[in-house]
C-alpha positions as CSV (number, residue, x, y, z in Angstrom):
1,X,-45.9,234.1,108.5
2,X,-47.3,236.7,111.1
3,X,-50.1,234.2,112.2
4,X,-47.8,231.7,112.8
5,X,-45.7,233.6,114.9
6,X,-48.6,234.6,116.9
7,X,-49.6,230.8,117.1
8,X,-46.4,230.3,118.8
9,X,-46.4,233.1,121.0
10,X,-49.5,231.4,122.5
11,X,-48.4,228.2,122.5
12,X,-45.4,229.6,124.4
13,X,-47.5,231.5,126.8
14,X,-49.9,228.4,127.6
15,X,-46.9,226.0,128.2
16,X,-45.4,228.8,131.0
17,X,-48.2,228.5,132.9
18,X,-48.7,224.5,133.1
19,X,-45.6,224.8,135.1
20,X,-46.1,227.3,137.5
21,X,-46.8,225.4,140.9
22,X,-50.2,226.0,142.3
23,X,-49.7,227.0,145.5
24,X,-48.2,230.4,144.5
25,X,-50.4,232.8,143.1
26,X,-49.5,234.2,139.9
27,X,-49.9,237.7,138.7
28,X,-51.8,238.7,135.9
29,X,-50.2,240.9,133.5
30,X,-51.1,242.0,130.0
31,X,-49.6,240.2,127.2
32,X,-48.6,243.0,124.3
33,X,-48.8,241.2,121.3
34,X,-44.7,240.8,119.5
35,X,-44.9,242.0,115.7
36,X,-42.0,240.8,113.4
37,X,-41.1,242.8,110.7
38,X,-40.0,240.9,107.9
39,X,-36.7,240.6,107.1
40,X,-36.2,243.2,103.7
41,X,-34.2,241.6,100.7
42,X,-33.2,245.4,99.2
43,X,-29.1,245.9,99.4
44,X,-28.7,249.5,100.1
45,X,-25.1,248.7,99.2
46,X,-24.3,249.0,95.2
47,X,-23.5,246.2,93.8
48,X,-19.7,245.7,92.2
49,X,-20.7,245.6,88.8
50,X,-22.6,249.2,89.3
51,X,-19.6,250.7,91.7
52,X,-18.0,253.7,89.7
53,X,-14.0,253.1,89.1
54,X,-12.4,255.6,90.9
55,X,-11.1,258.7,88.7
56,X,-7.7,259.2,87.5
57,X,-6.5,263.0,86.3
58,X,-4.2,262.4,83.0
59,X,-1.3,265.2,83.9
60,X,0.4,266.7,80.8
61,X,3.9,267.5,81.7
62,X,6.1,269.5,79.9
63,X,8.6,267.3,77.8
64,X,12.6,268.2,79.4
65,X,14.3,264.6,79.8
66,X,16.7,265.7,82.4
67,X,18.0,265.2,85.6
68,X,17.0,268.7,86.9
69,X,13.3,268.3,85.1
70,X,12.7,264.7,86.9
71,X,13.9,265.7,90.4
72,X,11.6,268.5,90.3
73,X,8.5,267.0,88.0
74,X,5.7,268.9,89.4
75,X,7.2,271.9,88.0
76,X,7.0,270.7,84.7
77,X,3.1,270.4,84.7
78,X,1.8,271.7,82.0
79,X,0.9,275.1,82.8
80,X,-2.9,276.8,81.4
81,X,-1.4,279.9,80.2
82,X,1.8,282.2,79.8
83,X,1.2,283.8,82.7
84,X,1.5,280.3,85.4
85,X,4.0,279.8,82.8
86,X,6.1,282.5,83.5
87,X,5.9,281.9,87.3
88,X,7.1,278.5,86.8
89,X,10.2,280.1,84.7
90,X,10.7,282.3,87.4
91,X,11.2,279.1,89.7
92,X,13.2,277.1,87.7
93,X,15.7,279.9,87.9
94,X,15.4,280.3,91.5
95,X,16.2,277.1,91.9
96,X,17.7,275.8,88.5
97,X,20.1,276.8,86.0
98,X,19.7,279.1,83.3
99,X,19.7,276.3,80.8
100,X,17.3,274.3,83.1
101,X,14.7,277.5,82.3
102,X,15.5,277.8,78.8
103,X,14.9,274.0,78.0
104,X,11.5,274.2,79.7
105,X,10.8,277.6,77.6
106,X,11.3,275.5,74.0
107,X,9.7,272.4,75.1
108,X,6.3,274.4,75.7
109,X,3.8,274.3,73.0
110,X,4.6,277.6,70.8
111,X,0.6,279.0,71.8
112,X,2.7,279.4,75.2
113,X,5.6,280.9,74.1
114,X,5.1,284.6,74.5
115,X,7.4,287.5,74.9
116,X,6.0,287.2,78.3
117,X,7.7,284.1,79.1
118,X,10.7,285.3,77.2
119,X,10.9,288.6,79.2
120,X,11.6,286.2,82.7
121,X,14.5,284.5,81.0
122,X,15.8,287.6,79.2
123,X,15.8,289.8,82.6
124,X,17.4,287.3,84.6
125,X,20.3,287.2,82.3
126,X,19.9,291.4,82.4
127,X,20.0,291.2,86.1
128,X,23.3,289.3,86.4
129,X,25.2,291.4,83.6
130,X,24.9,288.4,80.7
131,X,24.4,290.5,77.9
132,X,25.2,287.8,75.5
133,X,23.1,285.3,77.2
134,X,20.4,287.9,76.5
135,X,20.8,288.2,73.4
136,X,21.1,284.6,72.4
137,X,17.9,284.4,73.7
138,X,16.2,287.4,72.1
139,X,17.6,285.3,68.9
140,X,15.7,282.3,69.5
141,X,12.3,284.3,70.6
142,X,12.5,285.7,67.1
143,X,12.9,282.8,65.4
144,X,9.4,281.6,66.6
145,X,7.8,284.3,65.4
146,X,7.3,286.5,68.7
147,X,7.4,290.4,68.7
148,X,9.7,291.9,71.5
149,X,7.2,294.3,73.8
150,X,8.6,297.5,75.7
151,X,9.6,295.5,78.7
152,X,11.8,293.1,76.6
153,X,14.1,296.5,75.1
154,X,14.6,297.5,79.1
155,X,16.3,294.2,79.7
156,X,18.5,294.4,77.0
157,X,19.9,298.1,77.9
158,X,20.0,296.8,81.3
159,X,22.3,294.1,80.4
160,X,24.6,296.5,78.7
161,X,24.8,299.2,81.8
162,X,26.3,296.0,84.3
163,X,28.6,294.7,81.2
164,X,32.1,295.2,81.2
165,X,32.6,294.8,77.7
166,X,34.3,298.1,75.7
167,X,31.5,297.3,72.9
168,X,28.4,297.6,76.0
169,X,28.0,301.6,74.7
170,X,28.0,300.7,71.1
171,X,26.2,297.8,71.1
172,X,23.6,299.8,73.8
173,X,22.9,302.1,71.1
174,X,21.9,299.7,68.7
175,X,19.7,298.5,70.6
176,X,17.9,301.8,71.1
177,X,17.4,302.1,67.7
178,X,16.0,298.9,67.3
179,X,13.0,299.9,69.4
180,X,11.5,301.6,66.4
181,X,12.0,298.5,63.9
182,X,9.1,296.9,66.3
183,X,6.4,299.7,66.0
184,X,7.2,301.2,69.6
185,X,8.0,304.1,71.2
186,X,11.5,304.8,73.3
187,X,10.3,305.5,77.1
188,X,11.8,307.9,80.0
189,X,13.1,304.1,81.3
190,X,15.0,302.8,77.9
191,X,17.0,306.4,78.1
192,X,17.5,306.3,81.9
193,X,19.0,302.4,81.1
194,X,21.0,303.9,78.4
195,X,22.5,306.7,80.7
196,X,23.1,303.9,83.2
197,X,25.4,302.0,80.2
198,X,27.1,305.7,79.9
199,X,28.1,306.3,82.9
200,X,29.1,302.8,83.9
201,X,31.4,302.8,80.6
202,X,32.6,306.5,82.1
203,X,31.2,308.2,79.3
204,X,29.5,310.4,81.8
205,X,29.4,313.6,78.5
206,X,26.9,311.3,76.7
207,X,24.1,310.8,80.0
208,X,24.3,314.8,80.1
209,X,23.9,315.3,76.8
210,X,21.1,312.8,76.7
211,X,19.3,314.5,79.3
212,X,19.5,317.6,77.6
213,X,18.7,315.7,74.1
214,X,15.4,314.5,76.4
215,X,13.7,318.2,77.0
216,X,13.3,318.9,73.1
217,X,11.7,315.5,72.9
218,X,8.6,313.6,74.0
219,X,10.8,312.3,76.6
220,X,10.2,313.5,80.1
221,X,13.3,313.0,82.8
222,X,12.2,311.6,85.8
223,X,13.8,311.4,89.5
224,X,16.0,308.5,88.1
225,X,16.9,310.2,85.2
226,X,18.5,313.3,87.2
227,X,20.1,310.7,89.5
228,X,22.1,308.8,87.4
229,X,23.4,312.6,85.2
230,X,24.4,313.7,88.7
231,X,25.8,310.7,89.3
232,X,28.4,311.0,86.8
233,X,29.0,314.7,87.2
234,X,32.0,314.0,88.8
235,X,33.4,312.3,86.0
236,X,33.3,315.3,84.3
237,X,35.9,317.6,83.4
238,X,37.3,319.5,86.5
239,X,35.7,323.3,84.7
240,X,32.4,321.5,83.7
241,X,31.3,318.8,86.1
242,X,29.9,321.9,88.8
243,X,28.4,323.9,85.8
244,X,26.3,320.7,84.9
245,X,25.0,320.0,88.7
246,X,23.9,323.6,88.7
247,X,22.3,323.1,85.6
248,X,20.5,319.9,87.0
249,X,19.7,321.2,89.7
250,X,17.9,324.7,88.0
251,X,15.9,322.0,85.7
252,X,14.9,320.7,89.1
253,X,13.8,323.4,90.4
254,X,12.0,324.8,87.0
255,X,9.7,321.8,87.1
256,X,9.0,322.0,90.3
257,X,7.7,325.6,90.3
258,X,6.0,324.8,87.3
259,X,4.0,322.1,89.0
260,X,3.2,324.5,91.9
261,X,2.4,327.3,89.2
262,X,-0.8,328.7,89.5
263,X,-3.3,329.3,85.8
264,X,-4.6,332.1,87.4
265,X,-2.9,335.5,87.5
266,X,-3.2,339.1,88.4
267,X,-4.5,340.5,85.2
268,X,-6.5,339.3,82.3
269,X,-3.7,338.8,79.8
270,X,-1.4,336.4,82.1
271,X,-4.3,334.3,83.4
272,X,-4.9,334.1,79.5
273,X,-1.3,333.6,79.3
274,X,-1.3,330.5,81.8
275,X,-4.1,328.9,80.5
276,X,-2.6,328.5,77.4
277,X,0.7,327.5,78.4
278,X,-1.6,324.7,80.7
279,X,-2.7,323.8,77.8
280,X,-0.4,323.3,75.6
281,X,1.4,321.2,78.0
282,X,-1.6,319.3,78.7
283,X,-1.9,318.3,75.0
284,X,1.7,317.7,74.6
285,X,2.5,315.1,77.5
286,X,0.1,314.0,80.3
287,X,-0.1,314.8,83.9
288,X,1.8,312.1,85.1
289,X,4.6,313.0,82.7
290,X,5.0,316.9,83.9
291,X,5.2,315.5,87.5
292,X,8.3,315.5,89.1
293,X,8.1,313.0,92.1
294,X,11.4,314.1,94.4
295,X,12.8,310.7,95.7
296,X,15.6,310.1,98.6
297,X,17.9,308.7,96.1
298,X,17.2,312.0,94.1
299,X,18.8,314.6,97.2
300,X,21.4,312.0,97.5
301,X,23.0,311.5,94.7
302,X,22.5,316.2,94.7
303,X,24.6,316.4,97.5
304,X,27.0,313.7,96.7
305,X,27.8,315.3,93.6
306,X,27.7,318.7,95.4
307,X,30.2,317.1,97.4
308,X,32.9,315.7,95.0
309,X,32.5,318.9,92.3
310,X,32.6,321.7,94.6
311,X,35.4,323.2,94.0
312,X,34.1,327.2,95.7
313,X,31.8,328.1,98.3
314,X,29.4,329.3,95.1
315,X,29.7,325.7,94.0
316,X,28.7,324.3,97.9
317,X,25.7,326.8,97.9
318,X,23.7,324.6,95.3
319,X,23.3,321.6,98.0
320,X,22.7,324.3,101.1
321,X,19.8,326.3,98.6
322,X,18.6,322.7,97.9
323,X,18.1,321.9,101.5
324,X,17.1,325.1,102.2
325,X,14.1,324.7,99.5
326,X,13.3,321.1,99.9
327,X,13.1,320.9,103.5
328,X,13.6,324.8,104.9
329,X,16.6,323.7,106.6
330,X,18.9,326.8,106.5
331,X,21.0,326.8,109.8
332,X,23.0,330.2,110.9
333,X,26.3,329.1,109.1
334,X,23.8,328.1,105.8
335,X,22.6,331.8,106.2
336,X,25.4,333.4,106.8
337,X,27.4,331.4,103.7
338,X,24.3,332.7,101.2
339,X,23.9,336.4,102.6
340,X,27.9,336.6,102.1
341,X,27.0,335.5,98.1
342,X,24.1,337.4,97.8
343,X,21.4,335.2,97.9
344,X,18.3,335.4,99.2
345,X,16.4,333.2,100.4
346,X,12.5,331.5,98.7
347,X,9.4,330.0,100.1
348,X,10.4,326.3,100.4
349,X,8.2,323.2,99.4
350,X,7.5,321.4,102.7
351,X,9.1,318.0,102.2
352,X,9.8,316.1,105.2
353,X,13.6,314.6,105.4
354,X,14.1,310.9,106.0
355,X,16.7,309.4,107.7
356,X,18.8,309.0,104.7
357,X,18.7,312.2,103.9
358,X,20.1,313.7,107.2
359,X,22.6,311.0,106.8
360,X,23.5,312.4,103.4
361,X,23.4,316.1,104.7
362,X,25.8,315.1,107.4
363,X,28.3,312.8,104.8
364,X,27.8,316.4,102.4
365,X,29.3,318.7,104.8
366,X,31.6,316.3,106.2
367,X,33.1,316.3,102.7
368,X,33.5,319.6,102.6
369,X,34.8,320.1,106.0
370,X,32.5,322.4,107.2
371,X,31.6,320.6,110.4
372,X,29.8,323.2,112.2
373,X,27.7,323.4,109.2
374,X,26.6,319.5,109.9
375,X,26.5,319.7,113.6
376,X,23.9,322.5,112.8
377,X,22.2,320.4,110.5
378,X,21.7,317.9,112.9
379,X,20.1,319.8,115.6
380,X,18.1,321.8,113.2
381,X,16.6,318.6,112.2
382,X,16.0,317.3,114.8
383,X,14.3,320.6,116.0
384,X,12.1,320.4,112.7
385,X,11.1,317.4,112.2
386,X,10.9,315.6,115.8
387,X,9.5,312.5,114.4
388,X,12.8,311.7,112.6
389,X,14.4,309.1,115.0
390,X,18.3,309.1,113.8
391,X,19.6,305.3,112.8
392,X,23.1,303.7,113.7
393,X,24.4,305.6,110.7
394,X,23.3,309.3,111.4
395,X,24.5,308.6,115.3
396,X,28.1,307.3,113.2
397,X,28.2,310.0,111.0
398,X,27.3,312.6,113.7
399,X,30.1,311.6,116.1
400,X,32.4,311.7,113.4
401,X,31.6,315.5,113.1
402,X,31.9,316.1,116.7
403,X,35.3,314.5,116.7
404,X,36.3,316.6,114.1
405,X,35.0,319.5,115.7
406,X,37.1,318.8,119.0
407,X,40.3,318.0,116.9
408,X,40.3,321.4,115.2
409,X,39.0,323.2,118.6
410,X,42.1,321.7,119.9
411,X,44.2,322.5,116.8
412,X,43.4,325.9,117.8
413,X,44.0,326.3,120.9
414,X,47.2,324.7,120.7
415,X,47.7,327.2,117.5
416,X,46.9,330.1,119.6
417,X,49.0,329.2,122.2
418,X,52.2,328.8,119.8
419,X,51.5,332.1,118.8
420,X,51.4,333.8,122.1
421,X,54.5,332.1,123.0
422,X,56.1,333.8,119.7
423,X,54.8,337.2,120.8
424,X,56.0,337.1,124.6
């Protein structure tokens, strides 16, 4: 085929010039010779028969026939573990019913059906107060064969501290029992739930004598745990409900000295003395156990209960020594008030206050009516801490004190004035 291209290529050439007139010159130029590749016959394309059919995934769903499951059927994919499975439990309820959830929860395969997945159902029903929701469904966990965990215990108590129901104590302490039928050990957070059912059902007796019940026991009160006994302090009987702050308030201040406490002494015999103690404690319950953590809601709910038990200047002094060692806040009216009762003053701990906290130390002596106490506060404060930038409710609470403070300046004078008159 190539030579007979080339015989036409010269045939071509040969022709061109028997036409060119003679009279004109013509130019020589080289002729390249043309090459023609052969036209190839290989398809680079793959033929039909070879072409791969394009690949299909095979979902499993999760088998709920009804309206809420096929509106929202990606949902219902068949998840690859408890875990996704829980998440996905956690959005049916966001955006579902509670019967939506627990439909998808029984149509899993039981390998997924762990306390787990339970728990999410179970604490949403806590969460709103549906204690016999809850337990309906701690029923039909049961029944498949599934061991509550110590998560699945808190849920239930905290169903029973937002019921309303007259049986939410009784029934509360059932369910504390029941955490031993299952092999586990009652935690600083079942008793603080428990406490929370106590006070809510204004049983406020049974949190304090639970907290008290909780230092001969394994059980270690935590900042929530002193929260919610001061909390319903003033529930208490008019002669005990101060008595039991104070006591609160000395366990407080035990532990906390005992954290700062030093094993080494000034003789032989008490360092030998410390260590011992140190240890003992250190076998008994761990680090993180012994450690109080002092929280916001903690001096709170102190000097809210200050505030509604009071009932002396002796009872008003726990919330001023309190301040005075959480945060070395002792103003001249503070002072004075504990030099009048005899008390001296002790090296404080060096916590910074937050902005609730001054709001709670101006709401506490706004209670009391000792208004130059809280304007002193204030400035103190402010003084102490410069960083702490006051919030719509400090700058409230603090012009309420100043209008008080003009209303009984004024209440004086006029006083005073009535009893010149009398004398003249």
């Amino acid at each position: 085929m190539l030579r007979q291209c080339l015989k036409n290529l010269q045939a071509n050439l040969s022709a061109r010039k028997t036409l060119v007139p003679a009279s004109k010159s013509v130019t020589k130029t080289r002729a390249f010779p043309v090459l023609y590749r052969e036209a190839s016959t290989y398809n680079n394309s793959r033929s039909v028969e070879n072409q791969e059919e394009p690949r299909t995934y095979n979902r499993r769903y999760v088998q709920v026939d009804t309206p809420f499951a096929l509106a929202n059927k990606y949902t219902y994919v068949m998840p690859d573990d408890a875990y996704v499975a829980s998440d996905r439990v956690t959005k049916i309820l966001d955006i579902g019913t509670v019967d939506d959830a627990a439909d998808y929860i029984k149509a899993l395969p039981i390998g997924l059906q762990s306390p787990i997945v339970w728990n999410q159902l179970i604490g949403y029903c806590a969460k709103h107060g549906r204690a016999n929701y809850a337990e309906q469904f701690f029923s039909q966990m049961r029944k498949r064969g599934l061991e509550p965990n110590e998560r699945t215990f808190t849920h239930m108590l905290t169903a029973f501290g937002k019921s309303n129901s007259p049986q939410a104590v009784k029934n509360a302490e059932a369910w504390f029992k029941r955490i031993n039928d299952f092999d586990l050990k009652p935690s600083t957070i079942h008793m603080n739930n428990l406490m929370r059912v106590y006070v809510n059902a204004e049983q406020p007796e049974k949190a304090i004598e639970a907290l008290k019940q909780m230092s001969t026991s394994e059980l270690v009160p935590d900042a929530v745990t002193y929260s919610i006994a001061l909390q319903g302090c003033a529930d208490l009987n008019q002669l005990d409900r101060a008595e039991e702050v104070r006591y609160i308030w000395h366990e407080i201040i035990y532990r906390m000295e005992r954290n700062q406490r030093s094993p080494s002494g000034t003789s032989a015999l008490s360092k030998k003395a410390s260590e011992i103690i140190w240890k003992e404690d250190k076998l008994r319950k761990n680090a993180k156990d012994t450690e109080l953590e002092i929280d916001d809601s903690l001096v709170v709910s102190l000097l809210s209960a200050v505030t509604r038990t009071a009932a002396n200047q002796k009872d008003v002094l726990i919330g001023i020594e309190a301040l005075d060692r959480l945060y070395s806040l002792c103003p001249p009216s503070a002072a004075k008030m504990m030099d009048k009762n005899h008390m001296q003053r002790k090296p404080g701990f060096g916590f910074q206050p937050s902005v609730k906290v001054l709001d709670a130390i101006l709401r506490f002596s706004g209670g009391l009516r000792e208004y130059q106490l809280g304007q002193e506060y204030f400035h103190l404060a402010l003084q102490q801490f410069p960083r702490l930038e006051p919030d719509k409710f400090v700058h409230d609470a603090h012009a309420w004190i100043e209008k008080q403070l003009k209303r009984r300046a004024n209440f004086e004078k006029k006083r005073q004035y009535q009893s010149n008159r009398e004398r003249q």
